[in-house]
C-alpha atoms as an extended CHARMM CRD file, in Angstrom:
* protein
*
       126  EXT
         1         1  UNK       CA            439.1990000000      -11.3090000000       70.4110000000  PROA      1               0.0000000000
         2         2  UNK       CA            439.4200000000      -12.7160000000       73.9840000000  PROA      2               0.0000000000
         3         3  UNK       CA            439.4840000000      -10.9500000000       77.0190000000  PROA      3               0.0000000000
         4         4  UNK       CA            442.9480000000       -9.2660000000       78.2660000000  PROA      4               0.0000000000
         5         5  UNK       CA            444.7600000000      -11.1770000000       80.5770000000  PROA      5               0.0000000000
         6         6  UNK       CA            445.7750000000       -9.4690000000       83.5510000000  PROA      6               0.0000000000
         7         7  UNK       CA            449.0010000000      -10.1630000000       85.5040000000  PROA      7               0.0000000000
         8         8  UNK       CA            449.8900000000       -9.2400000000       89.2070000000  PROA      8               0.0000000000
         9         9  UNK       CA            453.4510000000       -8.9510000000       89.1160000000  PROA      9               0.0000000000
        10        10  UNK       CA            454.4490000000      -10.0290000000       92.7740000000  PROA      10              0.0000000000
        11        11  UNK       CA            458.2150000000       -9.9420000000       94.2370000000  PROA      11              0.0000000000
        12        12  UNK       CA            459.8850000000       -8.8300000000       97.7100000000  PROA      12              0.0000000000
        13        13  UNK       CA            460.0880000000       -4.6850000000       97.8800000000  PROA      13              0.0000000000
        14        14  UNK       CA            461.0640000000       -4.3380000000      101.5150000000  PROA      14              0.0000000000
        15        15  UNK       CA            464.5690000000       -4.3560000000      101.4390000000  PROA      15              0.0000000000
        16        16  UNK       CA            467.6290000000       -2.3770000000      101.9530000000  PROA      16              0.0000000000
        17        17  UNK       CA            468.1080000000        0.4090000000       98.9260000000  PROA      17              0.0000000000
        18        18  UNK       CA            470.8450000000       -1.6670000000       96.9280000000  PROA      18              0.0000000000
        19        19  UNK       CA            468.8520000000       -4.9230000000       97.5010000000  PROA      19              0.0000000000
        20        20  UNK       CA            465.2500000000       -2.6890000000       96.7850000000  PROA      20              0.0000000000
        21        21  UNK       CA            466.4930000000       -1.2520000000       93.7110000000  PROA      21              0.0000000000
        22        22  UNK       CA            467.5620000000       -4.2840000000       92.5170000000  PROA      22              0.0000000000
        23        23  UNK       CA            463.8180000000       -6.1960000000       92.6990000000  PROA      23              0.0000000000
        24        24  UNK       CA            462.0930000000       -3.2360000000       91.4370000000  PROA      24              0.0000000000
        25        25  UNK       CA            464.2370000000       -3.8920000000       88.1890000000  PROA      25              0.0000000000
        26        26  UNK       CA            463.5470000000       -6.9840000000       87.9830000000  PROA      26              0.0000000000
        27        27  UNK       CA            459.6930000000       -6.4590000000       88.6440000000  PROA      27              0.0000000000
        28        28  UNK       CA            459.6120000000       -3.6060000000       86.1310000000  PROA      28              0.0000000000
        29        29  UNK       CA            461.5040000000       -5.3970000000       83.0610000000  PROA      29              0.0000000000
        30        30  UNK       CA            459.4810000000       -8.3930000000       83.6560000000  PROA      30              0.0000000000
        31        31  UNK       CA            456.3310000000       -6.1530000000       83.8030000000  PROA      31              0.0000000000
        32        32  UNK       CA            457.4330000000       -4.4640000000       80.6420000000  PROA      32              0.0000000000
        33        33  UNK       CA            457.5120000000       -8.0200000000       79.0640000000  PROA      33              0.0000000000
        34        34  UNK       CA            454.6690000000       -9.2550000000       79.8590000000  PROA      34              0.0000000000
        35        35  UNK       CA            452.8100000000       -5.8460000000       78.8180000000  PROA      35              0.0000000000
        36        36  UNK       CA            454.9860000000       -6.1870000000       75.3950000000  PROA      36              0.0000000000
        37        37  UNK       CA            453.6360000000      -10.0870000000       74.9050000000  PROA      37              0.0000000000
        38        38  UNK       CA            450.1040000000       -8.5920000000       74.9580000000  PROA      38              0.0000000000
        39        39  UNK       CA            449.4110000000       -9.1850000000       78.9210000000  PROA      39              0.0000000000
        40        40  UNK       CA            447.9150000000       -6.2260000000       81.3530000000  PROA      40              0.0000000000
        41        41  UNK       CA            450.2060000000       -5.9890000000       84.1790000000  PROA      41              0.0000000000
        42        42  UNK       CA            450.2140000000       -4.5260000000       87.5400000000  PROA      42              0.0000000000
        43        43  UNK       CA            453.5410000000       -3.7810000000       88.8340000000  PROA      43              0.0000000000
        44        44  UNK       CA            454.1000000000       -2.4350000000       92.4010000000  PROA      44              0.0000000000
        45        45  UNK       CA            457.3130000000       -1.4340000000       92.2380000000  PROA      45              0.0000000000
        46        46  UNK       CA            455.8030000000        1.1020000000       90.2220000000  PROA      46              0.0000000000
        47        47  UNK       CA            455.4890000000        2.6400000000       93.5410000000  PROA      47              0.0000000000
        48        48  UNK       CA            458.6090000000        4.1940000000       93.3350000000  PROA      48              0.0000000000
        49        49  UNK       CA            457.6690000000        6.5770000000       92.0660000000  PROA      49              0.0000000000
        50        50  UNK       CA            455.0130000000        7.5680000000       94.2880000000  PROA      50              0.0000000000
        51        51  UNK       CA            457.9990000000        8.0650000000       97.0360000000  PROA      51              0.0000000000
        52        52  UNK       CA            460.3660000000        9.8500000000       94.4140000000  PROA      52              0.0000000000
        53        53  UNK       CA            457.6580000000       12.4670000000       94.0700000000  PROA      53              0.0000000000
        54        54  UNK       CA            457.1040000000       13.8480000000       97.7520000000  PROA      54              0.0000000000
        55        55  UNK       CA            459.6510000000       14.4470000000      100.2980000000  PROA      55              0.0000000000
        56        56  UNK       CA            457.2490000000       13.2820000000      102.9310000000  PROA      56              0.0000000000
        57        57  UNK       CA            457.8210000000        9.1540000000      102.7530000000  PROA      57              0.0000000000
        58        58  UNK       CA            454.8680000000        6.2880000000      103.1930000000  PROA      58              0.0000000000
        59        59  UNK       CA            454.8160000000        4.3180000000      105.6070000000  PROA      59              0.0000000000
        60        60  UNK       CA            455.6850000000        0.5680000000      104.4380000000  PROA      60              0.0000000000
        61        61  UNK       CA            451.7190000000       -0.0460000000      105.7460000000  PROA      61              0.0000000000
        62        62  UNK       CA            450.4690000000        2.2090000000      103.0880000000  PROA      62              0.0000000000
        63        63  UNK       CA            452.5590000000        0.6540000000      100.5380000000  PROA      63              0.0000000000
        64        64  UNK       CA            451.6840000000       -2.6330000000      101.5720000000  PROA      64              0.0000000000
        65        65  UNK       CA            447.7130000000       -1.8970000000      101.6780000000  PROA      65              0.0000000000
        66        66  UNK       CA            447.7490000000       -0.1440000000       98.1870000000  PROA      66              0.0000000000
        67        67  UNK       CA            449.7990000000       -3.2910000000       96.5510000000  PROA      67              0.0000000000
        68        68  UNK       CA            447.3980000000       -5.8500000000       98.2160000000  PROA      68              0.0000000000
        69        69  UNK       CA            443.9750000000       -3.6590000000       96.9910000000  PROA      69              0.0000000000
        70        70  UNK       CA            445.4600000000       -3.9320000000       93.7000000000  PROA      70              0.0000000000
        71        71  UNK       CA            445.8530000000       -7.1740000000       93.9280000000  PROA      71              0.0000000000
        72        72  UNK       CA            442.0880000000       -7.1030000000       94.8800000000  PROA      72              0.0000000000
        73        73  UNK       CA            441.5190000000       -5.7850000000       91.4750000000  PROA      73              0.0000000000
        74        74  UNK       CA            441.9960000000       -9.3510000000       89.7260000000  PROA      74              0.0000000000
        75        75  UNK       CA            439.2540000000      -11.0880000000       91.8250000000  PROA      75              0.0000000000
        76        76  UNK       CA            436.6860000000      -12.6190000000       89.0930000000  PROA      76              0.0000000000
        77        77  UNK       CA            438.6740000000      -11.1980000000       86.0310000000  PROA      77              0.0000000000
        78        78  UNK       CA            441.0570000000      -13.5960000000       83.9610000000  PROA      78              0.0000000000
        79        79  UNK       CA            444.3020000000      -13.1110000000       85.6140000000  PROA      79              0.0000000000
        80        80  UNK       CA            446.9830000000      -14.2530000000       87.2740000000  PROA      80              0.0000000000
        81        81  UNK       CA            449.7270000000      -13.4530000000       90.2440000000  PROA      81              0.0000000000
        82        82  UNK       CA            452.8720000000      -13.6340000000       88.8570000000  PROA      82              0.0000000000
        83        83  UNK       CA            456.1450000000      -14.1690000000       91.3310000000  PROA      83              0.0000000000
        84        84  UNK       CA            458.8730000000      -13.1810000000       90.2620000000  PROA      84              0.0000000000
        85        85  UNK       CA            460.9250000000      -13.9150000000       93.3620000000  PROA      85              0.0000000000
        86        86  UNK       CA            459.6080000000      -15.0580000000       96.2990000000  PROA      86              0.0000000000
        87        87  UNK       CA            462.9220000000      -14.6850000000       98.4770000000  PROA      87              0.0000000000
        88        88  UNK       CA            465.2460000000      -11.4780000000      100.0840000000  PROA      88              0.0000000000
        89        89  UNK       CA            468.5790000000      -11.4730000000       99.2030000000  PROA      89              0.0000000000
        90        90  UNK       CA            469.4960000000      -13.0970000000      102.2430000000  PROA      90              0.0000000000
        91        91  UNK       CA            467.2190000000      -15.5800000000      102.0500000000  PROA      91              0.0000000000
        92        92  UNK       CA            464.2970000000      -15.0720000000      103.8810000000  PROA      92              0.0000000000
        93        93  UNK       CA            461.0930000000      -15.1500000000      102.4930000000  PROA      93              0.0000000000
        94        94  UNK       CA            459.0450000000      -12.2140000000      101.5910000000  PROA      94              0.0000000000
        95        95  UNK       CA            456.2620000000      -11.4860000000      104.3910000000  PROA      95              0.0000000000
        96        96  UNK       CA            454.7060000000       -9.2840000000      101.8500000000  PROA      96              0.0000000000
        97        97  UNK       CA            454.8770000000      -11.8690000000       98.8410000000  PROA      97              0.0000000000
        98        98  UNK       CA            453.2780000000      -14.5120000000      100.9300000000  PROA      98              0.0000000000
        99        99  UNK       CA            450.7980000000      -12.4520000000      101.8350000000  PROA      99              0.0000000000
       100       100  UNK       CA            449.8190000000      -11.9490000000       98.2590000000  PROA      100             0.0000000000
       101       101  UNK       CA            449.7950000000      -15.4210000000       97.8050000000  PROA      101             0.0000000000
       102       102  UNK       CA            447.7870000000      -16.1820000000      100.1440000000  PROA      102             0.0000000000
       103       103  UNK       CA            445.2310000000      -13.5270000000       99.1630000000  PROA      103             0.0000000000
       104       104  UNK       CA            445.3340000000      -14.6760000000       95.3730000000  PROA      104             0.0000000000
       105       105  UNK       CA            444.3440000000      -18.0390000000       96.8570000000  PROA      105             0.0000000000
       106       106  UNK       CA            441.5630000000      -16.6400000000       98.9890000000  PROA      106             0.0000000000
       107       107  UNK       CA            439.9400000000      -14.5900000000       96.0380000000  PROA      107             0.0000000000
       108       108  UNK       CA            441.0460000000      -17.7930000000       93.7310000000  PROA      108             0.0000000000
       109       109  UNK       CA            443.0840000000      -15.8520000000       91.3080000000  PROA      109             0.0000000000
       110       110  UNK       CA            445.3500000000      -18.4150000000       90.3440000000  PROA      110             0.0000000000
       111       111  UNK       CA            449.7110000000      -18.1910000000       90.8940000000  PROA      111             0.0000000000
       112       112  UNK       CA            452.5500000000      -18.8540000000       88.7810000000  PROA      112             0.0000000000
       113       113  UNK       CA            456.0070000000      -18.8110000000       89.0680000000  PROA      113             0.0000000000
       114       114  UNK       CA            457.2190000000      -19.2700000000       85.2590000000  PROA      114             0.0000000000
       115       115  UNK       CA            456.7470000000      -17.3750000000       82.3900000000  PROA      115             0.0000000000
       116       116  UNK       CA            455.9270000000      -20.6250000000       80.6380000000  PROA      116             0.0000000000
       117       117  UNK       CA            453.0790000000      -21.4710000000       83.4050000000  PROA      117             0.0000000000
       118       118  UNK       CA            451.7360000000      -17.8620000000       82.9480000000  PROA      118             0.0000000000
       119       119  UNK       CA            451.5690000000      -18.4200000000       79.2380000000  PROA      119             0.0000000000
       120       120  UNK       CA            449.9750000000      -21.9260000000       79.5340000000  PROA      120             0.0000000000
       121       121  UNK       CA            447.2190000000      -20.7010000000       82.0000000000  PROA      121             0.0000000000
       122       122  UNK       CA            446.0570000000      -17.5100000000       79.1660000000  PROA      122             0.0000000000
       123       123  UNK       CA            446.4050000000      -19.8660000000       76.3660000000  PROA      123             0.0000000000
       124       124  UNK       CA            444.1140000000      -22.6340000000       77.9060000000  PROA      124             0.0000000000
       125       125  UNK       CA            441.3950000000      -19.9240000000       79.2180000000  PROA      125             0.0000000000
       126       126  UNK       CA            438.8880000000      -18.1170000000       76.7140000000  PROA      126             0.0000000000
């Protein structure tokens, strides 16, 4: 049996509530189907519920530092940052998503943008 293939799930969270609620859908279901295809995900927008459960809110820094140190997690394990969208809905980029990026690159945990890509890169590694 090979090693599990972890998966970074990466897409734009800072964001007005319609606009936030919509990504962390999109981050969950694709985290959810990755995990059922036999991947280990990560999903930040998991953080939700952190700030469901307390009345007292994080700070977006705090947020922001926990996602990137579990990012961190990936650095010489088989894995992989997965965006899922790189863009807010008005079309700026995400600060935060090329920040992950860039630290992917720096700890050389490779980044895909397709499901297809994702599935090439654990299929061609041990």
């Amino acid at each position: 049996m090979s090693d599990p293939m972890y998966v970074y799930v990466a897409g734009p969270l800072s964001e007005l509530p319609p606009q936030y609620l919509a990504n962390v859908a999109r981050m969950t279901k694709m985290s959810r189907s990755l995990a059922e295809a036999g991947y280990i995900t990560i999903n930040p927008a998991a953080d939700m519920l952190e700030g469901l459960s307390s009345p007292a809110p994080w700070s977006l820094s705090l947020y922001q530092s926990r996602s990137m140190g579990l990012l961190r997690l990936l650095e010489g394990r088989r894995g992989a940052l997965y965006v899922v969208n790189y863009w807010h809905a008005d079309g700026r980029l995400s600060a935060g998503v090329t920040a992950e990026i860039a630290e992917a690159k720096r700890l050389c945990i490779p980044t895909v943008w397709t499901r297809e890509d994702l599935d090439e890169l654990r299929d061609a590694r041990p």
